[in-house]
C-alpha positions as CSV (number, residue, x, y, z in Angstrom):
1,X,0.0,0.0,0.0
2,X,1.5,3.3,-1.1
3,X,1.6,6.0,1.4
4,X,1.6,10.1,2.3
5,X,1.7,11.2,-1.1
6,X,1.7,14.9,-2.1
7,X,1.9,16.8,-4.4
8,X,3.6,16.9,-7.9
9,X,6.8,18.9,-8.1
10,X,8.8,19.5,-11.4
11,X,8.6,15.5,-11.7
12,X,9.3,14.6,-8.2
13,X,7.1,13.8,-5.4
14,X,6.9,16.0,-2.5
15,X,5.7,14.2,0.9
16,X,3.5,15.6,3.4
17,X,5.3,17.2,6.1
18,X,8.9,17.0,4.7
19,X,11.0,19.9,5.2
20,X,10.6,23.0,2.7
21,X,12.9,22.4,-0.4
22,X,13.1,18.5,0.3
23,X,12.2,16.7,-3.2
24,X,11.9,12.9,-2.7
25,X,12.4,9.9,-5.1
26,X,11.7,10.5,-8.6
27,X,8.2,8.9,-9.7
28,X,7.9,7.9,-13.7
29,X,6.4,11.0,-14.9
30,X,2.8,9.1,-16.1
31,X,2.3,8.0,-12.5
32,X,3.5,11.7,-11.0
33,X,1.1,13.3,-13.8
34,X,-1.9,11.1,-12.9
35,X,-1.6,12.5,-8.5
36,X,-3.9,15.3,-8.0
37,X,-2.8,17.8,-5.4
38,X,-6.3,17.9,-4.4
39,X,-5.7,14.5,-2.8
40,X,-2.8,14.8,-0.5
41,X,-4.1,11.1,1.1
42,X,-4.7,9.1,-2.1
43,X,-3.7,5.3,-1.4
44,X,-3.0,2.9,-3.6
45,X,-4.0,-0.6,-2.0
46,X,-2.2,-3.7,-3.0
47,X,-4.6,-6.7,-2.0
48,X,-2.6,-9.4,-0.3
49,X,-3.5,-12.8,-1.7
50,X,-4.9,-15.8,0.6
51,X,-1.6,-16.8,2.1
52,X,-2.4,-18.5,5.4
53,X,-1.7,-22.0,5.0
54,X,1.8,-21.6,3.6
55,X,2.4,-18.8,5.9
56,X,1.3,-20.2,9.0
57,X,3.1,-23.7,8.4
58,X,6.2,-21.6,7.8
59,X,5.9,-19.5,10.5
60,X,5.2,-22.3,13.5
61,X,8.1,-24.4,12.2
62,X,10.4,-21.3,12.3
63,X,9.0,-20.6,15.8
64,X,10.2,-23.9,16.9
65,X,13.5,-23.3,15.6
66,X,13.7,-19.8,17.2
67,X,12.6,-21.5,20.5
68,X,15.8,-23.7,20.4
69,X,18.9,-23.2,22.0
70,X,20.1,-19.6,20.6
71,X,23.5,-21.3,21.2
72,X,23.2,-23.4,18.7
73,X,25.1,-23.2,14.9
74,X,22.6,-22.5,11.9
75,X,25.0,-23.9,9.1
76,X,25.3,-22.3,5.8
77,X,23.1,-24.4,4.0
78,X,20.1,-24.4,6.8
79,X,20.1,-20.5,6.5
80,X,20.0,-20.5,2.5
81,X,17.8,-22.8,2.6
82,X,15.0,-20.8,4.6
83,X,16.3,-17.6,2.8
84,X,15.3,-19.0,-0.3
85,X,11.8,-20.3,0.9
86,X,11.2,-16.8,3.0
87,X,12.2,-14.8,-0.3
88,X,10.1,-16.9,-3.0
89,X,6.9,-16.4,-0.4
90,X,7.9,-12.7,-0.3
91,X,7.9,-12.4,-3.6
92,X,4.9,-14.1,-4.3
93,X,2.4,-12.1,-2.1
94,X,3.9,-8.7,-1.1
95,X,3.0,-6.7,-4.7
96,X,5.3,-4.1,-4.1
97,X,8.3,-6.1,-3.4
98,X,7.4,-8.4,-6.4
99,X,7.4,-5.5,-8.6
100,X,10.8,-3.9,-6.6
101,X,12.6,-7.7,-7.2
102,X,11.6,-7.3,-11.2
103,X,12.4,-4.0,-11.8
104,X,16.0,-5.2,-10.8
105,X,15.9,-8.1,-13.0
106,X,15.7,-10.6,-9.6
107,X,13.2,-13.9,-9.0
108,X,13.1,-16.3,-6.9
109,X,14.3,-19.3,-9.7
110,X,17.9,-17.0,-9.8
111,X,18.7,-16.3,-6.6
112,X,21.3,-18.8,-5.0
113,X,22.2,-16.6,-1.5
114,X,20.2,-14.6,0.5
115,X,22.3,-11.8,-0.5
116,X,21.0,-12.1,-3.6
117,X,17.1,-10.9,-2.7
118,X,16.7,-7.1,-2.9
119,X,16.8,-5.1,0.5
120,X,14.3,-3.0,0.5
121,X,15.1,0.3,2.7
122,X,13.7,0.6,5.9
123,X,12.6,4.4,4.3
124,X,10.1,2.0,2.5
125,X,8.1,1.3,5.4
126,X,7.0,4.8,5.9
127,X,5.3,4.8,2.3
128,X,4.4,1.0,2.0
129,X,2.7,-1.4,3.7
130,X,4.7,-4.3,3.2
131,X,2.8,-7.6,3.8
132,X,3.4,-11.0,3.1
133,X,0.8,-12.5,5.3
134,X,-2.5,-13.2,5.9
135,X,-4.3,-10.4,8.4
136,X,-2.3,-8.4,10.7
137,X,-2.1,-8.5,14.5
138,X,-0.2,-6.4,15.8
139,X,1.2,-2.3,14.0
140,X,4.5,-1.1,15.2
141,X,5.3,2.4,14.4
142,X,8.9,3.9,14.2
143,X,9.6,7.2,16.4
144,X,9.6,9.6,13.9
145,X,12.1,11.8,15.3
146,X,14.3,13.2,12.6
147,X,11.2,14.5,10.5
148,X,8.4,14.6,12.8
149,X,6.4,12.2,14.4
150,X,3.5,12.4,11.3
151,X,6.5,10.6,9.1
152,X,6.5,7.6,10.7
153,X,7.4,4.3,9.1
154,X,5.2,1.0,10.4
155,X,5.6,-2.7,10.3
156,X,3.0,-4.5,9.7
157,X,3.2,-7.8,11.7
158,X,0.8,-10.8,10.7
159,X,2.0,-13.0,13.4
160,X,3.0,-12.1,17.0
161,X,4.0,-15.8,18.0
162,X,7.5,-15.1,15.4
163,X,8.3,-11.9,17.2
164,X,7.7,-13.7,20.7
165,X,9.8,-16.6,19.2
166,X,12.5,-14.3,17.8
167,X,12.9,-12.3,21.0
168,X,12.7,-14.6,24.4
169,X,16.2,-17.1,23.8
170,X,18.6,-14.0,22.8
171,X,17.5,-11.5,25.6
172,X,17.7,-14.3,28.1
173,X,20.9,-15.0,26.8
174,X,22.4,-11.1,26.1
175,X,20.8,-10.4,30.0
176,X,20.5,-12.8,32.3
177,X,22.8,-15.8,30.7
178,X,25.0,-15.7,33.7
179,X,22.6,-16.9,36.2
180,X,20.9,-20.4,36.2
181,X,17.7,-21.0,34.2
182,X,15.8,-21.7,37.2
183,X,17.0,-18.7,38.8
184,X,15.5,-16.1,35.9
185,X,12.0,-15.7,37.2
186,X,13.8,-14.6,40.3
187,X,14.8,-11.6,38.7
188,X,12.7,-8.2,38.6
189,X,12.8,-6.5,36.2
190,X,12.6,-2.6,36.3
191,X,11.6,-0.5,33.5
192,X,12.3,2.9,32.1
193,X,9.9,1.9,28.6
194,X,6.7,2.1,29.1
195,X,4.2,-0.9,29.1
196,X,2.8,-2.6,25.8
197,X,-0.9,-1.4,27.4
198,X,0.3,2.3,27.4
199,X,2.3,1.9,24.1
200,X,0.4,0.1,22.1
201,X,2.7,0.9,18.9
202,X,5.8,0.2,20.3
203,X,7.5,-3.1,19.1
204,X,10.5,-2.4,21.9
205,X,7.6,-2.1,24.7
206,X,6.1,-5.3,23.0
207,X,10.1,-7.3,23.1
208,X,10.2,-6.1,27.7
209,X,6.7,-6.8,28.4
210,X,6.9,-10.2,26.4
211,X,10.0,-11.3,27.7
212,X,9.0,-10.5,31.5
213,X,5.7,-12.9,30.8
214,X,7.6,-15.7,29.4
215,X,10.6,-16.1,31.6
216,X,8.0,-15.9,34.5
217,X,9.4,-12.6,35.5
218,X,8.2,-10.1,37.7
219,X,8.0,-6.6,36.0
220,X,7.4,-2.7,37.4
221,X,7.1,-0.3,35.2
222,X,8.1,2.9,35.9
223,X,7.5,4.9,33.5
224,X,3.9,6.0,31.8
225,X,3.4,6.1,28.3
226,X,3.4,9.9,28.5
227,X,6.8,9.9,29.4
228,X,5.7,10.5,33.3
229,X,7.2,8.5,36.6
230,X,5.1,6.5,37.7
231,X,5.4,6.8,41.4
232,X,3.4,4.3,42.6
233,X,5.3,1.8,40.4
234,X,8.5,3.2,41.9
235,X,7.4,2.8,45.4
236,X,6.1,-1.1,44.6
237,X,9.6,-1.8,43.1
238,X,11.5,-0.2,46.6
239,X,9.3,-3.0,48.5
240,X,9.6,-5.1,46.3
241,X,13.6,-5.3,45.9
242,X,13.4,-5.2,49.8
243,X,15.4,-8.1,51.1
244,X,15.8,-9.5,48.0
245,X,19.1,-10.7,46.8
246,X,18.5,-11.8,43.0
247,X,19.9,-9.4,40.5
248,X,17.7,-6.7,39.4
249,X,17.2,-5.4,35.8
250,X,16.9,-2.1,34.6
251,X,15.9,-1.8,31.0
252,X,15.9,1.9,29.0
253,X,16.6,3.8,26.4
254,X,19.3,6.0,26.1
255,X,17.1,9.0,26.8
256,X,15.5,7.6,29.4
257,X,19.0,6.7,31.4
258,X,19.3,10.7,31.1
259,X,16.3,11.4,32.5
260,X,17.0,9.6,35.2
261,X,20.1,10.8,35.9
262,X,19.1,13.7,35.6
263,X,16.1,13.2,38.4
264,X,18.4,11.9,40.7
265,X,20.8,14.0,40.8
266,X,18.5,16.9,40.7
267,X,17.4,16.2,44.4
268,X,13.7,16.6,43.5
269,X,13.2,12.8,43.6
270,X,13.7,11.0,46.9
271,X,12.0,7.7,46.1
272,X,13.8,7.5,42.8
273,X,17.1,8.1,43.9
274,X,16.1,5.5,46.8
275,X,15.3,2.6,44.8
276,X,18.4,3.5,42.1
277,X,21.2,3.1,44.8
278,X,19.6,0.2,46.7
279,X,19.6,-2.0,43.9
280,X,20.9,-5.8,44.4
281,X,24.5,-6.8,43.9
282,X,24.8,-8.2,40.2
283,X,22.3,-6.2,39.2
284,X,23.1,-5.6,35.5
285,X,20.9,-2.9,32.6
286,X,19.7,-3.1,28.8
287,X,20.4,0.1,27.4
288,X,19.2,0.7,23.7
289,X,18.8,3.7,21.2
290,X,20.7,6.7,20.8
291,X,20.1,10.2,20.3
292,X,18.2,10.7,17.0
293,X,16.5,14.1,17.4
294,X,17.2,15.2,20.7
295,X,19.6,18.2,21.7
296,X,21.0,16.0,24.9
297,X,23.6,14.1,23.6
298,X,26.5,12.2,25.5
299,X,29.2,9.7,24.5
300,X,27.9,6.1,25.2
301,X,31.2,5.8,27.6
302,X,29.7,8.9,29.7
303,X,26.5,7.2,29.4
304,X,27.5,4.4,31.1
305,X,29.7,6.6,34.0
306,X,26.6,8.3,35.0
307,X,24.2,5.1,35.2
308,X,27.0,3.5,37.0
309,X,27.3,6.6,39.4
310,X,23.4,6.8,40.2
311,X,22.9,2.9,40.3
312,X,26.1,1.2,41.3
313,X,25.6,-0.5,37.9
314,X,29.2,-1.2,36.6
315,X,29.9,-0.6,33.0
316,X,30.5,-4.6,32.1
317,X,27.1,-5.4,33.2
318,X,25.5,-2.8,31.0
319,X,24.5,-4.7,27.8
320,X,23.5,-2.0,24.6
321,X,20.7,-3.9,22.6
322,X,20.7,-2.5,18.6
323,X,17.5,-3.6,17.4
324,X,15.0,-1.3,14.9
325,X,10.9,-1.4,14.5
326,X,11.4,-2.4,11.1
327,X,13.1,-6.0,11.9
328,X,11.3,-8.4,14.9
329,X,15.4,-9.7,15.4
330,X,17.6,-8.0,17.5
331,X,21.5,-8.1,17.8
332,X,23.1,-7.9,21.0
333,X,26.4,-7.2,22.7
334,X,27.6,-10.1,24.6
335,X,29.2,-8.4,27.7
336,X,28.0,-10.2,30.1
337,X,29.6,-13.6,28.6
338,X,32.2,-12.6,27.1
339,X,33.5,-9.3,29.1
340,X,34.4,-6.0,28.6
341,X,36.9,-6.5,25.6
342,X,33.0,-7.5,23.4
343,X,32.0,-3.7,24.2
344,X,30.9,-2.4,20.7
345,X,30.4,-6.0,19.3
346,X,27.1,-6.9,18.3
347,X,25.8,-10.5,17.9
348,X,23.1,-11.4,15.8
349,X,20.5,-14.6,16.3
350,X,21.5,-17.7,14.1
351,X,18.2,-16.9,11.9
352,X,19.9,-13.3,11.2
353,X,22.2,-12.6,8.8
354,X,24.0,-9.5,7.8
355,X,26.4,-7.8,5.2
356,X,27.8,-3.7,4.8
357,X,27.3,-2.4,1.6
358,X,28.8,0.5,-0.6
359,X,26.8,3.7,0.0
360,X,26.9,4.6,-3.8
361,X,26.8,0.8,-5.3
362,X,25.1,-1.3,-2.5
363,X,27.6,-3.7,-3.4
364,X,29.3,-6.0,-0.8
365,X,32.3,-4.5,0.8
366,X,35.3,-6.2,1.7
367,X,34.8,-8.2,5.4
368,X,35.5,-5.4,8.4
369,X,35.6,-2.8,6.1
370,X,32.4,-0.2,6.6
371,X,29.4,-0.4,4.6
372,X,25.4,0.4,5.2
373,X,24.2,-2.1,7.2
374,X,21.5,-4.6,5.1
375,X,19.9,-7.5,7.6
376,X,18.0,-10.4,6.3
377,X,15.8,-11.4,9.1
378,X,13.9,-15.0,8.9
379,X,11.7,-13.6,12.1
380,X,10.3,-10.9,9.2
381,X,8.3,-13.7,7.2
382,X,5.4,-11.3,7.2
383,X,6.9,-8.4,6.1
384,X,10.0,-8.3,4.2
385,X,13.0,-10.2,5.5
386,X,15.7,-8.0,3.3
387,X,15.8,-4.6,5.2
388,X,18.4,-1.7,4.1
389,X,19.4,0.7,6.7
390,X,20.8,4.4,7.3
391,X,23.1,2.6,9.8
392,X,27.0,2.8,9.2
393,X,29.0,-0.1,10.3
394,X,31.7,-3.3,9.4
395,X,31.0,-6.9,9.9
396,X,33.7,-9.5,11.1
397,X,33.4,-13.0,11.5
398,X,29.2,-12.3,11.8
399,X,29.7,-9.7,14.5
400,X,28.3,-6.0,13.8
401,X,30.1,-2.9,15.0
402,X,28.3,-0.1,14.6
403,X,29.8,3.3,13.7
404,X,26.5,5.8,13.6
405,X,23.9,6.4,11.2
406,X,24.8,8.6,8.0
407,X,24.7,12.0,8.7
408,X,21.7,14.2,6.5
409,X,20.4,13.1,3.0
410,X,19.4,9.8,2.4
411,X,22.6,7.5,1.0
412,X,22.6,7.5,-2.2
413,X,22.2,3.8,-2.9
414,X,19.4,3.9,-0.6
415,X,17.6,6.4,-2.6
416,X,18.0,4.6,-6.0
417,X,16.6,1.3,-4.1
418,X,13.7,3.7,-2.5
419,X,13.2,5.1,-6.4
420,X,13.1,1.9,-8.2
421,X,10.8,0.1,-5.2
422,X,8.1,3.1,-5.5
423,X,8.4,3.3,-9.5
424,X,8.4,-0.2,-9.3
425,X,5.0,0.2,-7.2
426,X,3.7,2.6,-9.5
427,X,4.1,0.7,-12.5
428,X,7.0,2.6,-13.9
């Protein structure tokens, strides 16, 4: 389904709410011709076709693998193998992304790798909804930050028992893989995101509150989905941590680790400040985001000082999660198994796979050398597994290291992808 268009410009499309001046993708001229600036909200709806036997047979035996030990080797030929299967169903019964893979000359009989499939930038989902399965249960929205919160892309999720699948084995792992499996339910977790109930939108909200329900975990949340402390939640964790020697968990964003620095150390804030210094040895945090948008800004080293100042929380038990709304996998740094010399090293699940491209060619570069990030996800069977990001980093040996996210305009090579998927869409 194509998205948010406005009106015609000189042959170009310009968005609702995009900056003044800003032009986006070119549009074959017969389809930019035939949009009438009368109808800012015209949408173009791609019916999805009746998928839900393959897709749900697909889906509950990728579950089960997901649910398996995350320790556990995918080889080679396992991964290709559901690439291939996960790319040909793509193909088949997401429209757009049929007509993206042909404009490029790409179907599913020539494709030997998974790096072979088209990645679709993760621009895409602000203008497309991209889905190759059967219904939809569940709408996760991206924060909109860098261009307002109206230009917001969504994913579209079909299934909620893949994400569920995806997430439980690598968080347990990344967070809590030190301690004994029947220990984990012992551990509370505290958290600076707000609930799924108060974010409904929120696929991060969605990954906490699902992981506290299946590891049997208790959960206070501290924050409200207006950005508020929650006081009485704060006050319930205090008694609740009260002679009680299992770990603890704090989970936040970046932004909300300055916030609460911030609170505390502003003296306005008794109970807060309370429960953040009487927090259980080994307690350990998930920090996740960055900065996109906001005028506070610190280096993720002085991040960690001040959480470790305000919650005793030393830096090699703060894990940084790298995950985005527009794939249900995350990757994870593994800190907590591996020690501090894994700091900046992110792991990906055995069903993930990912490669750095050239900026201007989107071809492969050479192994640690930097490149956009592209991630072909098995947990997106509903929506499209091959996502293209803004990110900048290099990948060794599997492992990601992230080195930011390109600074202003759109890469080029992600705007000739974006270009061909929406003249693709268009007919063009």
């Amino acid at each position: 389904m194509l998205r948010k268009l406005g009106q015609v410009d000189g042959g170009y499309v310009r968005l609702k709410d995009t900056a003044p001046g800003m032009l986006c993708w070119p549009f074959v001229a017969d389809f930019t011709r035939s949009v009438h600036t009368s109808y800012p909200d015209l949408r173009l709806r791609f019916q999805p076709m009746d998928t839900e036997p393959t897709f749900r047979d697909m889906a509950r035996r990728l579950e089960a693998r997901f649910r398996s030990d995350v320790r556990e080797t995918w080889t080679d030929d396992e991964f290709e193998a559901w690439a291939h299967r996960v790319f040909a169903h793509q193909y088949q019964h997401c429209s757009p992304y049929r007509a993206f893979c042909r404009r490029r000359g790409v179907t599913p009989e020539g494709v030997t790798s998974w790096r072979d499939a088209p990645a679709v930038p993760a621009t895409a989902f602000k203008h497309f909804d991209l889905v190759s399965g059967s219904g939809v249960e569940a709408i996760f929205r991206t924060s909109g930050t860098t261009r307002g919160r109206e230009d917001r892309g969504r994913h579209l999720v079909p299934r909620l028992d893949l994400y569920r699948a995806s997430l439980v084995q690598p968080f347990r792992r990344a967070l809590l893989g030190d301690i004994d499996v029947e220990d984990v339910a012992k551990v509370p977790f505290l958290s600076l995101i707000p609930s799924p109930e108060e974010a409904v939108d929120s696929s991060l909200s969605f990954m906490v509150g699902s992981a506290a329900e299946q590891m049997g975990a208790r959960i206070f949340w501290l924050v409200s989905g207006d950005g508020a402390w929650r006081w009485e939640a704060v006050e319930a964790a205090r008694e609740g941590l009260a002679g009680d020697h299992a770990p603890a968990l704090l989970l936040g964003t970046a932004l909300s680790f300055v916030h609460l620095v911030e609170d505390v150390r502003g003296g306005g804030a008794p109970a807060l400040a309370a429960l953040a210094g009487e927090l259980p040895p080994a307690s350990r945090a998930m920090e996740t985001g960055g900065f996109k948008g906001s005028r506070r800004r610190v280096s993720r080293l002085e991040l960690h000082r001040r959480i470790q100042e305000v919650t005793g929380i030393p830096g090699h038990r703060i894990v940084n999660e790298y995950g985005m709304t527009e794939l249900l996998s995350q990757l994870w740094e593994p800190i907590l198994l591996e020690g501090p010399e894994s700091r900046g090293l992110h792991r990906p699940p055995p069903w993930l796979r990912v490669q750095a491209l050239d900026s201007m060619t989107l071809r492969a570069v050479p192994e640690g050398e930097p490149g956009l990030l592209a991630f072909f996800d098995l947990a997106n069977l509903g929506s499209i597994a091959h996502v293209l990001t803004e990110d900048v980093g290099s990948v060794q040996g599997g492992r990601v290291r992230l080195q930011g996210r390109t600074a202003g305009a759109e890469p080029r090579g992600c705007s000739r992808a974006m270009d061909d998927l929406m003249s693709a869409a268009s007919g063009g």
